[in-house]
C-alpha positions as CSV (number, residue, x, y, z in Angstrom):
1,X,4.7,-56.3,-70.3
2,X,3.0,-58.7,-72.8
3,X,3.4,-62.4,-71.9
4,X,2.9,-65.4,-74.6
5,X,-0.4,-65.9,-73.6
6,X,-1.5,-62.0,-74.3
7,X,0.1,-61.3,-77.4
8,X,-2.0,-61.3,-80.6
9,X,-5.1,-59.9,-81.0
10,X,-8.0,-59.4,-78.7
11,X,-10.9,-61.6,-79.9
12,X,-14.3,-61.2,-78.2
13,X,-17.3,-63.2,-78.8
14,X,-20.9,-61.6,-78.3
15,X,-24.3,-63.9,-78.2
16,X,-27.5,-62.9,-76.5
17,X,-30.9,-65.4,-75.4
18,X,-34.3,-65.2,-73.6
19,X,-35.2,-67.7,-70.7
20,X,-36.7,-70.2,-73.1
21,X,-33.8,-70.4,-74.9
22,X,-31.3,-70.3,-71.8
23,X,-32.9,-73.5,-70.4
24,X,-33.3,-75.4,-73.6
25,X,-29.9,-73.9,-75.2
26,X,-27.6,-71.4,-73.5
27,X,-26.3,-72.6,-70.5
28,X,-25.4,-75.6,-72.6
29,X,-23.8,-72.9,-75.2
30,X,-21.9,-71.3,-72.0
31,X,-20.7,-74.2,-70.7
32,X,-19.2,-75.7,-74.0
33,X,-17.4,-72.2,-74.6
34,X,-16.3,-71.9,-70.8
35,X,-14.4,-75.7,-71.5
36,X,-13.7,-75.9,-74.9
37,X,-12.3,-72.1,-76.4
38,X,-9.0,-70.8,-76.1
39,X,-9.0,-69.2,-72.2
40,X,-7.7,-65.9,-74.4
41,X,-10.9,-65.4,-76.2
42,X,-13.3,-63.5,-74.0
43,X,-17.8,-63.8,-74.2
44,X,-20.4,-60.9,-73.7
45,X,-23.5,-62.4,-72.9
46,X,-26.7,-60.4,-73.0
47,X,-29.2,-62.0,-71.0
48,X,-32.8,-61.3,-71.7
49,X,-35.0,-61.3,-68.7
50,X,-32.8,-64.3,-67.6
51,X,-29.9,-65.1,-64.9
52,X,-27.6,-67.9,-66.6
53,X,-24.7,-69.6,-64.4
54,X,-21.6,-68.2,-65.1
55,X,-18.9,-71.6,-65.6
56,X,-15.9,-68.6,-66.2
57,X,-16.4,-65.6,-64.4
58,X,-13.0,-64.5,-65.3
59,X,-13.2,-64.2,-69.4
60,X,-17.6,-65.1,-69.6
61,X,-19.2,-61.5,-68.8
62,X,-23.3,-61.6,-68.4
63,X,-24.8,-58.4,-69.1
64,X,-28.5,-57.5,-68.2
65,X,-30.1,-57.1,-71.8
66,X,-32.6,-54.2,-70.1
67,X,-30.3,-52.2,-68.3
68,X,-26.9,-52.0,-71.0
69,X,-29.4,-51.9,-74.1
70,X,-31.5,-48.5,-73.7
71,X,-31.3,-48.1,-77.8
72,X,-32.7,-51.9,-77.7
73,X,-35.4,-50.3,-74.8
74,X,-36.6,-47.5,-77.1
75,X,-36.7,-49.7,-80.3
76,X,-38.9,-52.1,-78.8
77,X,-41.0,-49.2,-77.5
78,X,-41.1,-47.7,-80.7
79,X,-42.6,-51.1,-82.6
80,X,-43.4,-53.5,-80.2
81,X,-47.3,-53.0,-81.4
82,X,-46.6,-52.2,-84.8
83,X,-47.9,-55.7,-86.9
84,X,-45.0,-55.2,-89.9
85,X,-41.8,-55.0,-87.3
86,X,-43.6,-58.5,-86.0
87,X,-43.9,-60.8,-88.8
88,X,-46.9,-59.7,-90.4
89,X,-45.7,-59.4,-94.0
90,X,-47.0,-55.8,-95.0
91,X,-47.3,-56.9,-98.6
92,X,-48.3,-60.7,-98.7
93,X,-49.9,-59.8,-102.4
94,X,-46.2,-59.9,-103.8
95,X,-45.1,-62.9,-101.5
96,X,-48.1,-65.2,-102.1
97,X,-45.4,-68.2,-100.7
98,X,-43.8,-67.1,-97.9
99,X,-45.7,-64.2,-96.9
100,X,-46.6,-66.6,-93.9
101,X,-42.8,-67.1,-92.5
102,X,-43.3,-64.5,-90.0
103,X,-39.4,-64.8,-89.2
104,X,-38.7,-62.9,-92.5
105,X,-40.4,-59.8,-91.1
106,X,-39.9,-59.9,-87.2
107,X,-38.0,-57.1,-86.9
108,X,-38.5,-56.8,-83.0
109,X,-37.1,-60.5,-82.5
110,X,-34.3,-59.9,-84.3
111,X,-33.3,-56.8,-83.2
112,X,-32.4,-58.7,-79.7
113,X,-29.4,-60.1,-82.0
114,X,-28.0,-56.8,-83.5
115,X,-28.3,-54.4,-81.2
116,X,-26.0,-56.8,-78.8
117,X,-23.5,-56.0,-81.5
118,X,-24.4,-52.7,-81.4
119,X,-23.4,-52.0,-77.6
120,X,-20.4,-55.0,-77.6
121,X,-18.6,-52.9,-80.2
122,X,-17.5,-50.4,-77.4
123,X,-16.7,-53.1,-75.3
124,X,-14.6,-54.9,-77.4
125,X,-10.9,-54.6,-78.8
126,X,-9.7,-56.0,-82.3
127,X,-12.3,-58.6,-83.5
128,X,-15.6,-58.8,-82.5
129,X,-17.5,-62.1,-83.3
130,X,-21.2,-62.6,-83.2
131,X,-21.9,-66.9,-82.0
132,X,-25.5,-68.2,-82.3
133,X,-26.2,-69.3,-78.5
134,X,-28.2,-72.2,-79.9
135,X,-24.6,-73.8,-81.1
136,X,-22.3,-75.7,-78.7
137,X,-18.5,-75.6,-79.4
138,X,-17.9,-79.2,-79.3
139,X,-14.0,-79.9,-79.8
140,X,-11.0,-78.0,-78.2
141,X,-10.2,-74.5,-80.2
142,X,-7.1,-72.9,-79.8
143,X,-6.4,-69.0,-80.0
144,X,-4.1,-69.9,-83.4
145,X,-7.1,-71.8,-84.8
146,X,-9.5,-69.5,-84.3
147,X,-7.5,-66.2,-84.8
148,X,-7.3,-68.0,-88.2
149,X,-10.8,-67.6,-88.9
150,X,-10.5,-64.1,-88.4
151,X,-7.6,-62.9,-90.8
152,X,-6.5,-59.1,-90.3
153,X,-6.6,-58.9,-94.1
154,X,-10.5,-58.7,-94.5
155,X,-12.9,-56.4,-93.3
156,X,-15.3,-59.3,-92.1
157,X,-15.9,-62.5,-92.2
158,X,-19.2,-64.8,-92.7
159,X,-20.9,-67.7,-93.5
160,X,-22.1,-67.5,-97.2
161,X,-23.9,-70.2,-99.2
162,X,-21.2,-72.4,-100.7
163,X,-18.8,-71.0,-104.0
164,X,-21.7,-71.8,-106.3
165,X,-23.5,-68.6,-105.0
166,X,-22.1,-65.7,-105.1
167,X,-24.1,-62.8,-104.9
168,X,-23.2,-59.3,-106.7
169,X,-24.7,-55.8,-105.5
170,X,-27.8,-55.9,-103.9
171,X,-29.1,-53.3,-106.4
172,X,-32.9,-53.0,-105.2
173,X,-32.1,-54.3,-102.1
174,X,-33.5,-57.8,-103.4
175,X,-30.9,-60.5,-101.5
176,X,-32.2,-63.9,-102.5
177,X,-29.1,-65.9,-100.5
178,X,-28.6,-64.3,-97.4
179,X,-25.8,-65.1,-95.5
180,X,-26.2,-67.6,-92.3
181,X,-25.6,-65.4,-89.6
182,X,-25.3,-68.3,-87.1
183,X,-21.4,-66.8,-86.7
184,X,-19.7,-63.5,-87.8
185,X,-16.5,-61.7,-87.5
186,X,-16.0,-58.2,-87.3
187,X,-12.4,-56.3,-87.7
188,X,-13.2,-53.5,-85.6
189,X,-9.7,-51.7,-86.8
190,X,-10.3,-51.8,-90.8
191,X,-12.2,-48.8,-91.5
192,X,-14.8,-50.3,-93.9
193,X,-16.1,-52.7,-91.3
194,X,-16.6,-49.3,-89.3
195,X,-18.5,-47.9,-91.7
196,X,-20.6,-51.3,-92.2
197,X,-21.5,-51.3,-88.6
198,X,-22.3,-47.5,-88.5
199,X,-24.4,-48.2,-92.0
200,X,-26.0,-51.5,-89.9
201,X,-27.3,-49.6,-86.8
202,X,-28.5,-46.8,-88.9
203,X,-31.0,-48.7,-90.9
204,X,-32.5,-50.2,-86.9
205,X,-32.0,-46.8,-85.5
206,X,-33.4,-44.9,-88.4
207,X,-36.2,-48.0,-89.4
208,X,-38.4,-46.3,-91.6
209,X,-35.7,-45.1,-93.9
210,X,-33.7,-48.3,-93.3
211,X,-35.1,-51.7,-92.2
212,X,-38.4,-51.1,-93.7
213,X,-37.5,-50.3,-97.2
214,X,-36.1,-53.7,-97.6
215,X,-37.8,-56.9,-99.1
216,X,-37.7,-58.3,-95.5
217,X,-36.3,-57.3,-92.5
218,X,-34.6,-60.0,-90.2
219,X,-31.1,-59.6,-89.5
220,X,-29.5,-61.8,-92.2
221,X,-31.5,-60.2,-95.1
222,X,-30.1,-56.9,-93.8
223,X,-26.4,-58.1,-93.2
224,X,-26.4,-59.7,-96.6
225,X,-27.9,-56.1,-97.7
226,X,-25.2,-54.3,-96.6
227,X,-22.4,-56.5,-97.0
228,X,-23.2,-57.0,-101.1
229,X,-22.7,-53.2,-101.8
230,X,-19.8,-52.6,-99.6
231,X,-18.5,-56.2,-100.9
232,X,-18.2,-54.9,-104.7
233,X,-16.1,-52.0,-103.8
234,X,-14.1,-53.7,-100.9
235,X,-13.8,-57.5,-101.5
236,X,-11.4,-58.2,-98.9
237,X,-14.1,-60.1,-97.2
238,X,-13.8,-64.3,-95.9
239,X,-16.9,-66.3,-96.7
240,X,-16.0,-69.4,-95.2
241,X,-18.1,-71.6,-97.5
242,X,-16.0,-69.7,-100.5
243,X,-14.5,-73.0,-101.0
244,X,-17.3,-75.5,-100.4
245,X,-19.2,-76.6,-103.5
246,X,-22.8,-77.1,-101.9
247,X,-25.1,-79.0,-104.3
248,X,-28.2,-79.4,-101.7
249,X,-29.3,-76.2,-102.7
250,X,-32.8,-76.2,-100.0
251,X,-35.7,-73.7,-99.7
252,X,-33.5,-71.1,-98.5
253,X,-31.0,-70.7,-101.7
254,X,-28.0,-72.5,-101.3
255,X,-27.5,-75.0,-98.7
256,X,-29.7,-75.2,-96.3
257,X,-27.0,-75.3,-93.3
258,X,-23.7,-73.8,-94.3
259,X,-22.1,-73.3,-91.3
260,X,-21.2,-77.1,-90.1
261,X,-20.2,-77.9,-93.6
262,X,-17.6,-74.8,-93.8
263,X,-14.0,-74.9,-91.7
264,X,-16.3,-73.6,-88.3
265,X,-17.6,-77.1,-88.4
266,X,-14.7,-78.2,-86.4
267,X,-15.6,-76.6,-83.8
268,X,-19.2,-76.2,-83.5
269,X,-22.7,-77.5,-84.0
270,X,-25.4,-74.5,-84.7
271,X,-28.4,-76.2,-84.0
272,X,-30.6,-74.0,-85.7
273,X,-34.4,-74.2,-85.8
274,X,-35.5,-77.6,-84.3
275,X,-32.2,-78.7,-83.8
276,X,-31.7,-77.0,-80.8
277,X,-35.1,-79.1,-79.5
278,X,-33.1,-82.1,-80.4
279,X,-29.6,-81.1,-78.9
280,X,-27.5,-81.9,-82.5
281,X,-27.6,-81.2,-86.2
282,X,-28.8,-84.0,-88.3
283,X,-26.8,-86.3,-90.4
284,X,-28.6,-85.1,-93.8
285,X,-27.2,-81.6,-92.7
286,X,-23.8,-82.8,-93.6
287,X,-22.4,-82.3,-97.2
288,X,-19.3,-82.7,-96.7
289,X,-17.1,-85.4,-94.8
290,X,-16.1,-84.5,-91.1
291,X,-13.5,-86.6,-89.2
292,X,-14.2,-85.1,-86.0
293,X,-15.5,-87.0,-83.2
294,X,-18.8,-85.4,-82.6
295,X,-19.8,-86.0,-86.0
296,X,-19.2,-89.8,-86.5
């Protein structure tokens, strides 16, 4: 029999990190979840040559990365060697400024990210959300709160680039404002999202005829990719900076950090790039005014 405290939708959150990034990030990540989320909302962790503590045993489940991501295995097998799946740009000629960002083509440390989605989908009921472990959830979040985020209605949800951008199809597969991927939901029961995540571990599992005839080949390029096409056919999507105006544009096309300035900012930090050396966003990160604690 269902109880008030299981009714509603089951919302699981997926993140994965290394050792490096369990000592300077995760544990910190795991405990903030473990105090701070709704006790309803369960975490897959896939640790990465790592043993994190575990501050919830009961909803936090840490997974070996190794041993319950064999497709991950082979991948890595596959182009471990191979210079263009690790940030060499294959065609620095066309990129003559930023054929030296090595993220855009590191396909292999990416694929750490997506193919924990890949395996977390059979493990998970409802929603499936991907969280950053380099963000900390710093205020109390309810189940209503965050089943908010994540509205039956659309197909997925993301972090976009503020209402000024709004990219159409992706045509030639040229995405100039990729979404922030710091934080995702996935509706596992809407049909289109099924067919996004089929279509997403196609183009890793099939790389030559997927990944690889992209511009670039990290895992927000290839979201965005896929999201765009399926978007102008099936809008029923929530971009959570849809209603956020974001005039800093930055380097990478609209607002250099989206996610603290949409609704998620409430919650959590994502200290992304050096950030997560310095344990916080930075002030000049905010567009928008926050009345929460943290951020005063």
């Amino acid at each position: 029999m269902e109880t008030p405290e299981t009714m509603g939708k089951k919302i699981t959150v997926v993140t994965t990190f290394h050792p490096e990034g369990m000592r300077t990030y995760g544990e910190k990540f795991l405990e903030s979840f473990a105090r701070n989320v709704d006790k309803r909302i369960e975490l897959i962790v896939y640790a990465e040559n790592c043993k994190p503590a575990n501050p919830d045993p009961t909803r936090i489940t840490i997974l070996d990365q190794v041993e319950s991501l064999p497709k991950l295995v082979a991948f890595k097998e596959r182009w471990g060697n191979v210079p263009k799946a690790n940030g060499k740009c294959p065609w620095p000629e066309r990129r003559p400024k930023d054929h030296h960002k090595e993220f855009k083509w590191d396909a292999i440390r990416f694929a750490n990210k997506v193919y924990a989605i890949f395996d977390a989908v059979d493990r998970a009921k409802d929603w499936l959300v991907w969280m950053d472990a380099d963000s900390i959830i710093h205020s109390k979040w309810d189940y209503e709160d965050f089943s908010e985020c994540l509205p039956d209605t659309s197909w997925i949800t993301y972090v976009g680039r503020g209402k000024a951008v709004n990219p159409g199809p992706a045509g030639k597969m040229v995405v100039k404002n990729w979404p922030e991927c710091g934080f995702y939901g996935m509706n596992l029961k809407d049909l289109v999202c099924q067919d996004f995540l089929k279509e997403f571990e196609r183009m890793y599992e099939d790389a030559d005829r997927g990944i690889f005839t992209l511009e670039e080949w990290h895992d927000s390029y290839v979201f965005g990719s896929i999201l765009f096409e399926l978007k102008v056919r099936h809008p029923n999507v929530l971009d959570y900076t849809a209603e956020i105006e974001i005039t800093n544009k930055a380097k990478t096309g609209g607002g250099g950090h989206p996610l603290i300035n949409s609704r998620l900012g409430k919650w959590m930090d994502h200290m992304k790039g050096d950030r997560k050396f310095e344990g916080k966003s930075k002030p000049k990160d905010l567009l928008v005014k926050r009345e929460e604690a943290y951020w005063k």
